[in-house]
PQR file with spaces between the fields and no chain letter, atoms N, CA, C, O and H, PARSE charges and radii, in Angstrom:
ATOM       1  N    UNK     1     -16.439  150.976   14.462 -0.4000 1.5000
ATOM       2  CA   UNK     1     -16.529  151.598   15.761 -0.0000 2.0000
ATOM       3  C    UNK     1     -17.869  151.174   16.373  0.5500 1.7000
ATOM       4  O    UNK     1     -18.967  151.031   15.835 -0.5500 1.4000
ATOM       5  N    UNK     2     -17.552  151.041   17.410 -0.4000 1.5000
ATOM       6  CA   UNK     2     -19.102  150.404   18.342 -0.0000 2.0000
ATOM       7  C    UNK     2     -19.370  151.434   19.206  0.5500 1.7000
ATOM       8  O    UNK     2     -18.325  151.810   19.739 -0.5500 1.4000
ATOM       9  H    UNK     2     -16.660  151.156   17.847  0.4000 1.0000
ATOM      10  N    UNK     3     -20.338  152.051   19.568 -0.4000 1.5000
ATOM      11  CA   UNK     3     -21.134  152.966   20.380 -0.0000 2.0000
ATOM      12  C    UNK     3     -22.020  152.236   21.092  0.5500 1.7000
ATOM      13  O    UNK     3     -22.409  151.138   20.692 -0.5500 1.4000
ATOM      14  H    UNK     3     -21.186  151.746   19.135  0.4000 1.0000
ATOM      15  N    UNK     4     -22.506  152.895   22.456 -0.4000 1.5000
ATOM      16  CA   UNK     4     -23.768  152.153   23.076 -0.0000 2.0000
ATOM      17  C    UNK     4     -23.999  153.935   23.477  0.5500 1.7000
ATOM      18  O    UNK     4     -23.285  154.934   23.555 -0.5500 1.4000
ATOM      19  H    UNK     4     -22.190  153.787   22.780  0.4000 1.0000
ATOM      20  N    UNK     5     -25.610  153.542   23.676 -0.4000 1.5000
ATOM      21  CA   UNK     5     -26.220  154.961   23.871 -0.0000 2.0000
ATOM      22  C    UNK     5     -26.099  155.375   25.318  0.5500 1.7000
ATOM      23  O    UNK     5     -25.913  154.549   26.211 -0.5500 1.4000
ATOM      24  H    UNK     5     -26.190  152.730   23.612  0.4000 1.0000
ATOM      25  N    UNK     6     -26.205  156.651   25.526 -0.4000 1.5000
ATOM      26  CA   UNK     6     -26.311  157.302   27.427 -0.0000 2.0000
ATOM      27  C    UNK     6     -27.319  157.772   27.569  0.5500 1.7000
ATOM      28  O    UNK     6     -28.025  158.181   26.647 -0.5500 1.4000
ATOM      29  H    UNK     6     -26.356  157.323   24.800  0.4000 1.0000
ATOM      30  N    UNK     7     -27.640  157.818   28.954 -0.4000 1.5000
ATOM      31  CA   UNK     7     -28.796  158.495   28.916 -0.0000 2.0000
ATOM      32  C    UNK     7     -28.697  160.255   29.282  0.5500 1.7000
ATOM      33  O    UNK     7     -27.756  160.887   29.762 -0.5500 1.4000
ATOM      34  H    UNK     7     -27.067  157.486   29.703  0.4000 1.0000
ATOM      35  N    UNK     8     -29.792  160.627   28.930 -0.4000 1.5000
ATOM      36  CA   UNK     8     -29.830  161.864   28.445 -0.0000 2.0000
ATOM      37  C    UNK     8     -31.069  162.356   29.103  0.5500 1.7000
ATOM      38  O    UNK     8     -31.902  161.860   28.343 -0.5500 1.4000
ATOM      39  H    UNK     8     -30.556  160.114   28.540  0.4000 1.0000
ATOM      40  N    UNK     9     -31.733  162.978   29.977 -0.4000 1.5000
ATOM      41  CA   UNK     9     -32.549  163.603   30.737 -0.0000 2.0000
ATOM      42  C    UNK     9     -33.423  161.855   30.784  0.5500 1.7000
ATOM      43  O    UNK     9     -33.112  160.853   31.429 -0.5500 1.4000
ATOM      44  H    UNK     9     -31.057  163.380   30.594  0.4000 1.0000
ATOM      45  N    UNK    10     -34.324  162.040   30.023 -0.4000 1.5000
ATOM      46  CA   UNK    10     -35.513  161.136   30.013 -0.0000 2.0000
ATOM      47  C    UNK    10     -35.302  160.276   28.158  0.5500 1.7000
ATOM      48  O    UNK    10     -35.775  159.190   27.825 -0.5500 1.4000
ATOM      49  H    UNK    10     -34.577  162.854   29.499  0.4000 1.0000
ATOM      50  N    UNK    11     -34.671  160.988   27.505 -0.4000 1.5000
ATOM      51  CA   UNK    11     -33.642  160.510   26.576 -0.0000 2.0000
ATOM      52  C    UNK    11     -32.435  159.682   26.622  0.5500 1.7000
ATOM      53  O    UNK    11     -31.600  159.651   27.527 -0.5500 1.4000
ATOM      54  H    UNK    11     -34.286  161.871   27.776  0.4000 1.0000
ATOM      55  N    UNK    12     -32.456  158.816   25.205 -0.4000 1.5000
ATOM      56  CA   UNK    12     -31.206  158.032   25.059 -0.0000 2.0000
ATOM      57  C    UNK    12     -30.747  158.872   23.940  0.5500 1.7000
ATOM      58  O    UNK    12     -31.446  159.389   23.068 -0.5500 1.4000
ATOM      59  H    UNK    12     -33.134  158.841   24.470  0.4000 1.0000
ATOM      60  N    UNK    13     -28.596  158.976   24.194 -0.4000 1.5000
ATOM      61  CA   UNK    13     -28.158  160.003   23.298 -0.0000 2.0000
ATOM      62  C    UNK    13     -27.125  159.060   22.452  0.5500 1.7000
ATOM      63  O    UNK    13     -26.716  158.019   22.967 -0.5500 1.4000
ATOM      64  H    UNK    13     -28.028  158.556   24.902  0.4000 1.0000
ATOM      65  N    UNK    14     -26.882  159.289   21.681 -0.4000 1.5000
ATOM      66  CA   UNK    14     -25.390  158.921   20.392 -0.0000 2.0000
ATOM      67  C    UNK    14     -25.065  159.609   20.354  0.5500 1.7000
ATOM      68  O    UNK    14     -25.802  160.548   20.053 -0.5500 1.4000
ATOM      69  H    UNK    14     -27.215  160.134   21.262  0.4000 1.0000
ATOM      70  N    UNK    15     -23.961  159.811   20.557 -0.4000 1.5000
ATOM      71  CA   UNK    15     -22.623  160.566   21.245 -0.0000 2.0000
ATOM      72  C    UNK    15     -22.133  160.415   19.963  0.5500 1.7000
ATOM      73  O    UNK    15     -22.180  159.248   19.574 -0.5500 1.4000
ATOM      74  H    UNK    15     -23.363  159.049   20.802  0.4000 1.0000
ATOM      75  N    UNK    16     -21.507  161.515   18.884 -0.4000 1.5000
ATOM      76  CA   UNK    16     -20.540  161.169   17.538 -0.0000 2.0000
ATOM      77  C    UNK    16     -19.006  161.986   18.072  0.5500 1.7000
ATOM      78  O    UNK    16     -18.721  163.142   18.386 -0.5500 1.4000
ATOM      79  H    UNK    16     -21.470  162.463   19.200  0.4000 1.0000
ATOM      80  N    UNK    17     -18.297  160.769   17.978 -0.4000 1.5000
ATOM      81  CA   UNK    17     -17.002  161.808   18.148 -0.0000 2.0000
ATOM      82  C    UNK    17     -16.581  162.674   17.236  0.5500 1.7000
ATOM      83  O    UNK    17     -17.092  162.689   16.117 -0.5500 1.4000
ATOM      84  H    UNK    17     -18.528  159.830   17.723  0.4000 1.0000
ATOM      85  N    UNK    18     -15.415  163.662   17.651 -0.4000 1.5000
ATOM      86  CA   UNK    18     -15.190  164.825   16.256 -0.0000 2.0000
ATOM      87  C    UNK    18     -14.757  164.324   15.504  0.5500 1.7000
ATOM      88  O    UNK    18     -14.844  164.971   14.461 -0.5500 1.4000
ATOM      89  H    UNK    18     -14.999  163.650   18.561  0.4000 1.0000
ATOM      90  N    UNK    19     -13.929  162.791   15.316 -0.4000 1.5000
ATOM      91  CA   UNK    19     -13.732  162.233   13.701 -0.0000 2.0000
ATOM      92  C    UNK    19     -14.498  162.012   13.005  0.5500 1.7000
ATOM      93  O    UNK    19     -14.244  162.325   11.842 -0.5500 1.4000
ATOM      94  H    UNK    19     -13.859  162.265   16.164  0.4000 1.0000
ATOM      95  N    UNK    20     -15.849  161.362   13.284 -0.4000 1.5000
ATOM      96  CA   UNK    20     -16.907  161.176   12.759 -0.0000 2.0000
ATOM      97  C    UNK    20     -17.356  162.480   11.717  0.5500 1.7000
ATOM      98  O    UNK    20     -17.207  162.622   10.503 -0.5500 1.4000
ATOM      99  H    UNK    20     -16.056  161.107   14.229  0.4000 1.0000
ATOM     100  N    UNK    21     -18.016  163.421   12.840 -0.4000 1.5000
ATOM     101  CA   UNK    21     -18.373  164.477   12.567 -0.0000 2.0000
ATOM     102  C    UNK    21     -17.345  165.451   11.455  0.5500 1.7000
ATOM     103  O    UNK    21     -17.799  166.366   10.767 -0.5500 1.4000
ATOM     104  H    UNK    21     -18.137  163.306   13.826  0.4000 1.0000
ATOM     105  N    UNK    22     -16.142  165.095   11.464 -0.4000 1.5000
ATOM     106  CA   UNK    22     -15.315  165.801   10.479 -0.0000 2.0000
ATOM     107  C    UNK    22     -15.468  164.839    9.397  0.5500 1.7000
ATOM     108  O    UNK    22     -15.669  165.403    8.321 -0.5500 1.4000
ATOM     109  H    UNK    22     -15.773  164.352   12.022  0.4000 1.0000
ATOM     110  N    UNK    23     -15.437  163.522    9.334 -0.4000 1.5000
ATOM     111  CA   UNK    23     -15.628  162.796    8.450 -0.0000 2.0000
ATOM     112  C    UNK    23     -17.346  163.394    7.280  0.5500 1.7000
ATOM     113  O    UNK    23     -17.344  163.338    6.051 -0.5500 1.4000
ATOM     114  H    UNK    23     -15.274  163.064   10.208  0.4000 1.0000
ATOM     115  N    UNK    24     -18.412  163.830    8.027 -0.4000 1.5000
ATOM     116  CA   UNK    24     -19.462  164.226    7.851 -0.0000 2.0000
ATOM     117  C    UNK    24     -19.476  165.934    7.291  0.5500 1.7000
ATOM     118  O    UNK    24     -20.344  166.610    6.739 -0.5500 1.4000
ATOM     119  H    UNK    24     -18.413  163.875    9.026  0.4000 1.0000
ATOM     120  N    UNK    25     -18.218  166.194    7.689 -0.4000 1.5000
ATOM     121  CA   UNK    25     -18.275  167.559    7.118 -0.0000 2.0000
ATOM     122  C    UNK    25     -19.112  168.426    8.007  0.5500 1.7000
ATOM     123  O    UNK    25     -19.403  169.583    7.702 -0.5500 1.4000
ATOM     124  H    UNK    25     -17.512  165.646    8.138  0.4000 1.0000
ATOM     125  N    UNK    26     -19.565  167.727    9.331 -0.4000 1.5000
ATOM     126  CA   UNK    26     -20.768  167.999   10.442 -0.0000 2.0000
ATOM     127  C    UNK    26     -20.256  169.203   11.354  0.5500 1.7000
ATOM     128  O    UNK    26     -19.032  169.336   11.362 -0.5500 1.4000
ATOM     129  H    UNK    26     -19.328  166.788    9.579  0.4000 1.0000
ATOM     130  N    UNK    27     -21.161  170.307   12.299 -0.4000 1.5000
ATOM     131  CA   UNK    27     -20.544  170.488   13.128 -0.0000 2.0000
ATOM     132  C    UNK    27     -21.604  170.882   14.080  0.5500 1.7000
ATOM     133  O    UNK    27     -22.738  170.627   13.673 -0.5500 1.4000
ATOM     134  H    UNK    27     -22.155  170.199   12.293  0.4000 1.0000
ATOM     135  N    UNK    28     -21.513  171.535   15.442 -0.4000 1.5000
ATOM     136  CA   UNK    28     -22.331  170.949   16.630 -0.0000 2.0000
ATOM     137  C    UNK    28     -23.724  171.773   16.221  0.5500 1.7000
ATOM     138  O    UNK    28     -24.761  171.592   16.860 -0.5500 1.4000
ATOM     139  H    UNK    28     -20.592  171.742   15.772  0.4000 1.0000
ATOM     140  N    UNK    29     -23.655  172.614   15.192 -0.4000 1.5000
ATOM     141  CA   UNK    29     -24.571  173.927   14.727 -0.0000 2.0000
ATOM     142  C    UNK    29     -25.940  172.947   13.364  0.5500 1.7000
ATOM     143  O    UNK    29     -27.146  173.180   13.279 -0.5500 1.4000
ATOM     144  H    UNK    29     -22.814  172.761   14.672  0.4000 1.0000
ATOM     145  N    UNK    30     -25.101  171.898   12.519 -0.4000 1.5000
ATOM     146  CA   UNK    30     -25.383  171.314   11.864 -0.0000 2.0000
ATOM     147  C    UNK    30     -26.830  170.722   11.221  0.5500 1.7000
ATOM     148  O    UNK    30     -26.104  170.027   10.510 -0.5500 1.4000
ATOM     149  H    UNK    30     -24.122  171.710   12.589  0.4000 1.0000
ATOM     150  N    UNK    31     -27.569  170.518   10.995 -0.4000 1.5000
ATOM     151  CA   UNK    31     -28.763  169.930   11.216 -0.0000 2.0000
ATOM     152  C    UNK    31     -28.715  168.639   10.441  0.5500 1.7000
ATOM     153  O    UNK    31     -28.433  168.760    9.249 -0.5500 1.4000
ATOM     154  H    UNK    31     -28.158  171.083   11.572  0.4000 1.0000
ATOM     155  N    UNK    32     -28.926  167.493   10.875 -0.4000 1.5000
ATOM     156  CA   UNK    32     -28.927  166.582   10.573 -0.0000 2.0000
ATOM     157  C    UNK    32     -30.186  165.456   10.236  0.5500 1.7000
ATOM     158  O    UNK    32     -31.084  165.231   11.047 -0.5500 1.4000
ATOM     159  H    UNK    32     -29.155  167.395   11.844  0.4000 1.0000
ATOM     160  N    UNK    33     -30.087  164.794    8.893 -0.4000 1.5000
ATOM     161  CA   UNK    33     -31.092  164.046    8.770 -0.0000 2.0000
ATOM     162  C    UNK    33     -31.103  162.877    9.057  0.5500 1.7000
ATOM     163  O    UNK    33     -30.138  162.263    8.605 -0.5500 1.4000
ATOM     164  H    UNK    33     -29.357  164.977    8.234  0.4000 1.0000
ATOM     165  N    UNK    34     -32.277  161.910   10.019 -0.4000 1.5000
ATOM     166  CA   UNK    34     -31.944  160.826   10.102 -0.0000 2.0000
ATOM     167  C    UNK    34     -33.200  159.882    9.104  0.5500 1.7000
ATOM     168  O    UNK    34     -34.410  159.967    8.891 -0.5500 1.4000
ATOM     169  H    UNK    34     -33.062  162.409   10.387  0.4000 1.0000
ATOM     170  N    UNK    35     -32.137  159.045    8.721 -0.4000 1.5000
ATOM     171  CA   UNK    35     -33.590  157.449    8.177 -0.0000 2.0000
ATOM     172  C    UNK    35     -32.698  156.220    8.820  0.5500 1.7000
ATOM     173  O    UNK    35     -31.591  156.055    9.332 -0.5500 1.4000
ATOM     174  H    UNK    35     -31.155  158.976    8.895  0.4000 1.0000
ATOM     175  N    UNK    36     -33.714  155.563    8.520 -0.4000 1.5000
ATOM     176  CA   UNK    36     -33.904  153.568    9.184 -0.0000 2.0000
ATOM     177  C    UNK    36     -34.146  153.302    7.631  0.5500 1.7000
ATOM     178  O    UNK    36     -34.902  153.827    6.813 -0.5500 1.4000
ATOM     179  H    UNK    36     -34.613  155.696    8.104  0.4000 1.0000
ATOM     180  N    UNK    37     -32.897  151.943    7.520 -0.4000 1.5000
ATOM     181  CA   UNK    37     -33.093  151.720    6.077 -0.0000 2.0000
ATOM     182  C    UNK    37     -32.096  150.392    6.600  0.5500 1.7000
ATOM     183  O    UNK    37     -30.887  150.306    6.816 -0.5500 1.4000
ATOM     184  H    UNK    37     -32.282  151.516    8.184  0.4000 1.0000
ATOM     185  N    UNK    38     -33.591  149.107    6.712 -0.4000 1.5000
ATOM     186  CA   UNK    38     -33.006  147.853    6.067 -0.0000 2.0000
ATOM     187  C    UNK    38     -32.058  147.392    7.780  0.5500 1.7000
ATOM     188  O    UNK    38     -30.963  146.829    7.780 -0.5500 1.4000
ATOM     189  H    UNK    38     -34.573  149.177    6.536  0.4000 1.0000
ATOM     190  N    UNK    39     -32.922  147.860    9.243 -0.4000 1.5000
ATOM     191  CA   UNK    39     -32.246  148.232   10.797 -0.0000 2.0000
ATOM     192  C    UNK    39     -31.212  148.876   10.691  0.5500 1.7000
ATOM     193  O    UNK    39     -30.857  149.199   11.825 -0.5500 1.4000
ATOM     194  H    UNK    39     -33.812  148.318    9.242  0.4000 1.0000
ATOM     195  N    UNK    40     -30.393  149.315    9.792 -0.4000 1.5000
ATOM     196  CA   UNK    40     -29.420  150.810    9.928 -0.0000 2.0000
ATOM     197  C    UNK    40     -30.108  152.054   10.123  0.5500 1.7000
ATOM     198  O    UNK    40     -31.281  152.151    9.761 -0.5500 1.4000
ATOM     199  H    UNK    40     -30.681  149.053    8.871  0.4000 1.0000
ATOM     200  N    UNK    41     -29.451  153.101   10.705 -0.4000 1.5000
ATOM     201  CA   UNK    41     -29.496  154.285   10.904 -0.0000 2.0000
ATOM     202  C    UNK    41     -28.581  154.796   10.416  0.5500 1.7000
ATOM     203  O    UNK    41     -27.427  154.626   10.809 -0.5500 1.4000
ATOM     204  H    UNK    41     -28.499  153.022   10.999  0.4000 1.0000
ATOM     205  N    UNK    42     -28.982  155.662    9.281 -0.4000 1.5000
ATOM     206  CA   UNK    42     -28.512  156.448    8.442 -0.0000 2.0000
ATOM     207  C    UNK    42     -28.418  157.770    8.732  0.5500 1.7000
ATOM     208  O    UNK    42     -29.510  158.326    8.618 -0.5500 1.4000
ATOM     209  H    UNK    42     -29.920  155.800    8.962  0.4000 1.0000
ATOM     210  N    UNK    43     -27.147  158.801    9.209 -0.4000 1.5000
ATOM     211  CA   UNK    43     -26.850  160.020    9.634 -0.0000 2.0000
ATOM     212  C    UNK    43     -26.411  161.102    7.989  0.5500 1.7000
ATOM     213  O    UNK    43     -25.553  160.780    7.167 -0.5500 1.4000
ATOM     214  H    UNK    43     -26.260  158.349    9.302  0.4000 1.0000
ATOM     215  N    UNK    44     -26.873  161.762    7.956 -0.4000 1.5000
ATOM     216  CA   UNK    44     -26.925  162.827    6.764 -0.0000 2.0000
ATOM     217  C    UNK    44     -26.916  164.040    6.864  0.5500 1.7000
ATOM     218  O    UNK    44     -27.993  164.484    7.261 -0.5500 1.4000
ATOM     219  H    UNK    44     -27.570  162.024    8.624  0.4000 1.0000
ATOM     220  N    UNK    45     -25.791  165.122    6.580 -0.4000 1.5000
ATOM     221  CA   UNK    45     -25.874  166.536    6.824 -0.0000 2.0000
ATOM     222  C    UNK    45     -27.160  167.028    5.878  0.5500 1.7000
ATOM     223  O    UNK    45     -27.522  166.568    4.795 -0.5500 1.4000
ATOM     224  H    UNK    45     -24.916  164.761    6.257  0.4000 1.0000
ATOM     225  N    UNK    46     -27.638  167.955    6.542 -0.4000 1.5000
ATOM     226  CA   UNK    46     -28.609  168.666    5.624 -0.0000 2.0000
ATOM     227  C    UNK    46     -27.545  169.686    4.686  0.5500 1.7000
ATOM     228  O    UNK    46     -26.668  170.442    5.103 -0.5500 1.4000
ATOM     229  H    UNK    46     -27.344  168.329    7.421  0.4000 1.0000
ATOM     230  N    UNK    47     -27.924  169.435    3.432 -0.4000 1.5000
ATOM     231  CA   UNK    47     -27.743  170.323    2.591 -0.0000 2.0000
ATOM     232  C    UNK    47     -28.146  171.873    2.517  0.5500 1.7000
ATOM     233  O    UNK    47     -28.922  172.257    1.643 -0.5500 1.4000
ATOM     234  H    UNK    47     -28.637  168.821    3.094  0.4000 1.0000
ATOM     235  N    UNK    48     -27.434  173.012    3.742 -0.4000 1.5000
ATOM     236  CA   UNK    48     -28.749  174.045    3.629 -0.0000 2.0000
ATOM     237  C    UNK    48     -28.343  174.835    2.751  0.5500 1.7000
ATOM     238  O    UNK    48     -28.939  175.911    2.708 -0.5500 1.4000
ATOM     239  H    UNK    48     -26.804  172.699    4.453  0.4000 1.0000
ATOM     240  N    UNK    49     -27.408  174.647    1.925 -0.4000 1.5000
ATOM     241  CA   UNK    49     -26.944  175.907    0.467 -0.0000 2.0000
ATOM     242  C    UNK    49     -26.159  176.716    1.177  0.5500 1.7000
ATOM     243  O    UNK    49     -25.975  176.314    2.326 -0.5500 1.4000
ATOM     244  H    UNK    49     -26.924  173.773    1.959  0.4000 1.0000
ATOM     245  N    UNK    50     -25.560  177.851    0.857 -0.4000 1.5000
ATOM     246  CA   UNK    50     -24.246  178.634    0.820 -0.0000 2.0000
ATOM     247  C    UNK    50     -24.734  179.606    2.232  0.5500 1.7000
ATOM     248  O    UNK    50     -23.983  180.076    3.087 -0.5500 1.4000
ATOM     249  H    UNK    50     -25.710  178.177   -0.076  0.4000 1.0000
ATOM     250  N    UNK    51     -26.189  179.716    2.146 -0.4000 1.5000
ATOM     251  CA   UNK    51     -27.028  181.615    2.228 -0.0000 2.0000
ATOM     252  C    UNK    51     -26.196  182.032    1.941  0.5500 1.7000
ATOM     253  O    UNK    51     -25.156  181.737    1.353 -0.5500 1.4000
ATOM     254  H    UNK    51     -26.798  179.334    1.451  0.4000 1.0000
ATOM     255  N    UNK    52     -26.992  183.425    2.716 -0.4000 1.5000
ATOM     256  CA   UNK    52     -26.890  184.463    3.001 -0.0000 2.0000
ATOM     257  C    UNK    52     -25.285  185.041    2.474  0.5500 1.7000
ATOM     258  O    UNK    52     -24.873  185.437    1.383 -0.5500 1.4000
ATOM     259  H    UNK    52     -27.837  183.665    3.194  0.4000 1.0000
ATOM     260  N    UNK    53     -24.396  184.803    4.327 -0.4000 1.5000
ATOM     261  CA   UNK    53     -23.199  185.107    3.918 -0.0000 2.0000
ATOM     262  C    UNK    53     -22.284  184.774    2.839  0.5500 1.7000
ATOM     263  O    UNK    53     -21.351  185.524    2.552 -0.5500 1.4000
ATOM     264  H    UNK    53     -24.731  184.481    5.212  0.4000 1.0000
ATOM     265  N    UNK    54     -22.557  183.453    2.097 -0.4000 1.5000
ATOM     266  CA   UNK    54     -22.134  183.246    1.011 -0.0000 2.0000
ATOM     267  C    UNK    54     -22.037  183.448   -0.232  0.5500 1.7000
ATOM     268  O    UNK    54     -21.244  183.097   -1.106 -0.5500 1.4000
ATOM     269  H    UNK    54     -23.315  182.844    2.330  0.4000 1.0000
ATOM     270  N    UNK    55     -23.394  184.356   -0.169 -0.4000 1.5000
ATOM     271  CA   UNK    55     -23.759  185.008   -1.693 -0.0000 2.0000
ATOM     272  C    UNK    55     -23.367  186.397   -1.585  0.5500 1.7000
ATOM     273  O    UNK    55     -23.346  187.164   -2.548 -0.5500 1.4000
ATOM     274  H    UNK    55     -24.038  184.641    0.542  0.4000 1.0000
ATOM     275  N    UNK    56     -23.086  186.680   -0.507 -0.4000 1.5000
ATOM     276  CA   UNK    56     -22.703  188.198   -0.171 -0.0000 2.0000
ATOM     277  C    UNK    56     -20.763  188.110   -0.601  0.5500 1.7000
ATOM     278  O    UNK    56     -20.094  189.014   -1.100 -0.5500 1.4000
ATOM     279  H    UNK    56     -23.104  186.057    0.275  0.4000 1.0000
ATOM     280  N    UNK    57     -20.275  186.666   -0.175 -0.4000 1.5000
ATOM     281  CA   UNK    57     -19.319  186.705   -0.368 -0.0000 2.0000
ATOM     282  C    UNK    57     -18.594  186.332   -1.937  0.5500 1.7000
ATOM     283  O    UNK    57     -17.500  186.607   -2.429 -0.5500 1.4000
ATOM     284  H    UNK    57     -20.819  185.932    0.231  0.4000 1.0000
ATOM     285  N    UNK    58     -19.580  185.705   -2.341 -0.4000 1.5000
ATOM     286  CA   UNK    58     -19.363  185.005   -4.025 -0.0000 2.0000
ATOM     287  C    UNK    58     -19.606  186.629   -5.045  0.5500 1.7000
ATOM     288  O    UNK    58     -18.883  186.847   -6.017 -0.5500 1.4000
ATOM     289  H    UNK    58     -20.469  185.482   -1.941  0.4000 1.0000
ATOM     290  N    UNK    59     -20.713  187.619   -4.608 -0.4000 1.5000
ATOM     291  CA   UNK    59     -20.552  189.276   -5.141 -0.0000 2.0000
ATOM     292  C    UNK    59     -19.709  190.083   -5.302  0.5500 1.7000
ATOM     293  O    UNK    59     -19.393  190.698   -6.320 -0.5500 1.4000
ATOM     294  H    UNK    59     -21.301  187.441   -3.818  0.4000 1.0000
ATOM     295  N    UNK    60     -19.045  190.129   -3.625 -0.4000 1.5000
ATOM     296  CA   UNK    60     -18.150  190.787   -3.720 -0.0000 2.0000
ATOM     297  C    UNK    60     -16.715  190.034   -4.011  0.5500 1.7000
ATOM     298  O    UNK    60     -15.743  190.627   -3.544 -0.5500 1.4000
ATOM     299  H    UNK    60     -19.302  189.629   -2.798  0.4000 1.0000
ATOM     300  N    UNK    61     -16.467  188.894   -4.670 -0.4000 1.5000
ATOM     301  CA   UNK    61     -15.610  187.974   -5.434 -0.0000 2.0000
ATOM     302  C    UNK    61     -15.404  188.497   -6.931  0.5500 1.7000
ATOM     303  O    UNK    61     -14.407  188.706   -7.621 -0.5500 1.4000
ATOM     304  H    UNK    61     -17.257  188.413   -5.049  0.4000 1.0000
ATOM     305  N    UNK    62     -16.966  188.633   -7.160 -0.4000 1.5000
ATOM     306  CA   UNK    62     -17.037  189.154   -8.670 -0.0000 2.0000
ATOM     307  C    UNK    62     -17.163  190.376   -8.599  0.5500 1.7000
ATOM     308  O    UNK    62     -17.076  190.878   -9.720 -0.5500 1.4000
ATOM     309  H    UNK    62     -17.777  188.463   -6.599  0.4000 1.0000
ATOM     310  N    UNK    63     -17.333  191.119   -7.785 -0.4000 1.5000
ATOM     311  CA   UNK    63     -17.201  192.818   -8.433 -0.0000 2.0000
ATOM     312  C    UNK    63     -16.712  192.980   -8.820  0.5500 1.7000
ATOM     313  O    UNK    63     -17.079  193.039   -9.993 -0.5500 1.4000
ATOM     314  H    UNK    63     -17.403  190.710   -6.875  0.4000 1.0000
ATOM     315  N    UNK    64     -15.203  193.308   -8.598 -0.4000 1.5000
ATOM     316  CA   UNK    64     -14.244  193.701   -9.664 -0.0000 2.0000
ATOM     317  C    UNK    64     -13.894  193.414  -10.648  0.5500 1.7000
ATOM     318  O    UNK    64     -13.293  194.150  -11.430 -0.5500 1.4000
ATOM     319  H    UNK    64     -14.905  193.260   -7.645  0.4000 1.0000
ATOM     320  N    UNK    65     -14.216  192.203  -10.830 -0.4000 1.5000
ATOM     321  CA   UNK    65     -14.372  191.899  -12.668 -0.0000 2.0000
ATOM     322  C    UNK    65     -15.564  191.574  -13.535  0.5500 1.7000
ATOM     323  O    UNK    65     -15.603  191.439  -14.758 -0.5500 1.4000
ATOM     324  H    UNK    65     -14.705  191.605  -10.194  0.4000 1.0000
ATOM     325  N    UNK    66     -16.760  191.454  -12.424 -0.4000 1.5000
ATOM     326  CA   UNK    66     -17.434  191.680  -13.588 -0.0000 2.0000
ATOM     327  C    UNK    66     -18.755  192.864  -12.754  0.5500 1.7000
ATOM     328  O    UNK    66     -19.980  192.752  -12.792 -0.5500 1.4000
ATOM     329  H    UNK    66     -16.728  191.564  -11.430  0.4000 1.0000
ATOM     330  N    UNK    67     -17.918  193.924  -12.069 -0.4000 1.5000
ATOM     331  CA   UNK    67     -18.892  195.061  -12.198 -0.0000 2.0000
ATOM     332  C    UNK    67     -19.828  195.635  -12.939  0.5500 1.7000
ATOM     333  O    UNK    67     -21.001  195.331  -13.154 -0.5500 1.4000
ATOM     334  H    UNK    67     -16.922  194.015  -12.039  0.4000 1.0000
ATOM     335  N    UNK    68     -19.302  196.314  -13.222 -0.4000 1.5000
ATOM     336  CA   UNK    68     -19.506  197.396  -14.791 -0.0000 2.0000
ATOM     337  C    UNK    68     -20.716  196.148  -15.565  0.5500 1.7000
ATOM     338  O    UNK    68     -21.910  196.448  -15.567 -0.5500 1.4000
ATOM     339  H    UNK    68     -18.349  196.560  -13.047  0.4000 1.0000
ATOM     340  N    UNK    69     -20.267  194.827  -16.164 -0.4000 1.5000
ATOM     341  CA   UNK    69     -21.262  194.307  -16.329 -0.0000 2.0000
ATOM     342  C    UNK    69     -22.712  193.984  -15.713  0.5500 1.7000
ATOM     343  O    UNK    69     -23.690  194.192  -16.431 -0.5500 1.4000
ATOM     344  H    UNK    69     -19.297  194.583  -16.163  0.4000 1.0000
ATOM     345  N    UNK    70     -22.883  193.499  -14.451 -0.4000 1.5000
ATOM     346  CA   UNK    70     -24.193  193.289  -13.604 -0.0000 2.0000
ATOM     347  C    UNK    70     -24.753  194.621  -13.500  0.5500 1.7000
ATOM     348  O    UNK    70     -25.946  194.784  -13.241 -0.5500 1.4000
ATOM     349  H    UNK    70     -22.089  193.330  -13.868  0.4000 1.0000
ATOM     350  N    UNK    71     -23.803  195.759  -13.724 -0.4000 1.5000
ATOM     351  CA   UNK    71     -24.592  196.751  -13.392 -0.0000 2.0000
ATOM     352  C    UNK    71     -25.588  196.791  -14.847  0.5500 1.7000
ATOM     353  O    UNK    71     -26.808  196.770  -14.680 -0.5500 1.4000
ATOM     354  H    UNK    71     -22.834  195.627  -13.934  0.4000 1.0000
ATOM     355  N    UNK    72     -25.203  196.831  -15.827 -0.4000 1.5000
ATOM     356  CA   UNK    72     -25.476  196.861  -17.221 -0.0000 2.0000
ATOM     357  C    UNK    72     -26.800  196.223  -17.333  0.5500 1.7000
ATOM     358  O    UNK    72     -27.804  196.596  -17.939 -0.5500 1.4000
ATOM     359  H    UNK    72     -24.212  196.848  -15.963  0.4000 1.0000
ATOM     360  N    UNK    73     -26.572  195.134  -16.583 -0.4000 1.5000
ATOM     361  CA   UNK    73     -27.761  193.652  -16.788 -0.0000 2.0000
ATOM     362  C    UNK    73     -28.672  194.621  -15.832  0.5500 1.7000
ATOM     363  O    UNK    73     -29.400  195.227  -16.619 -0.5500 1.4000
ATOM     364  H    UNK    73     -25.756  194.831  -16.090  0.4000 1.0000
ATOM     365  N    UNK    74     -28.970  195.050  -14.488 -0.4000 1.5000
ATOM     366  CA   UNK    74     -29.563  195.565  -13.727 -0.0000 2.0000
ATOM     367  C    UNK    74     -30.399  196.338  -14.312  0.5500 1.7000
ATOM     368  O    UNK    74     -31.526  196.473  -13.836 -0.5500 1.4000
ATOM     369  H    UNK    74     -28.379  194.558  -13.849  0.4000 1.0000
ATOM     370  N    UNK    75     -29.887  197.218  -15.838 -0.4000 1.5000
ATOM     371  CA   UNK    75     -30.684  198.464  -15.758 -0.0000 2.0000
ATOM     372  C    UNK    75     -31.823  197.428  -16.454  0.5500 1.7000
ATOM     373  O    UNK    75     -32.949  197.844  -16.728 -0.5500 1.4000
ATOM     374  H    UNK    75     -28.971  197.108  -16.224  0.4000 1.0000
């Protein structure tokens, strides 16, 4: 796929279409890393981990089976 850049206030933009971006697992919220490696430009999702809502959701996954235990470990 060939792209050429637009301009963008006082900026030049790269425009990724949503195949791309689904290809990337990307979405418009995303944060993305860039490097120059060898005149490529290399696009990379940041890895930001599960948070928050995810660990709230992986808990209440395991409560019910392993309640009674974490509570045990807690005291």
């Amino acid at each position: 796929m060939i792209k050429t850049l637009q301009r963008h206030g006082n900026s030049q933009a790269l425009v990724l279409d949503k195949p791309i971006l689904e290809m990337l697992g990307a979405g418009e919220d995303t944060p993305l890393q860039l490097s120059v490696s060898g005149g490529s430009l290399i696009v990379t999702p940041v890895n930001t981990g599960v948070g928050r809502d995810g660990i709230d959701r992986a808990f209440e996954d395991l409560q019910p089976r392993y309640g009674d235990m974490l509570r045990r470990l807690a005291e």
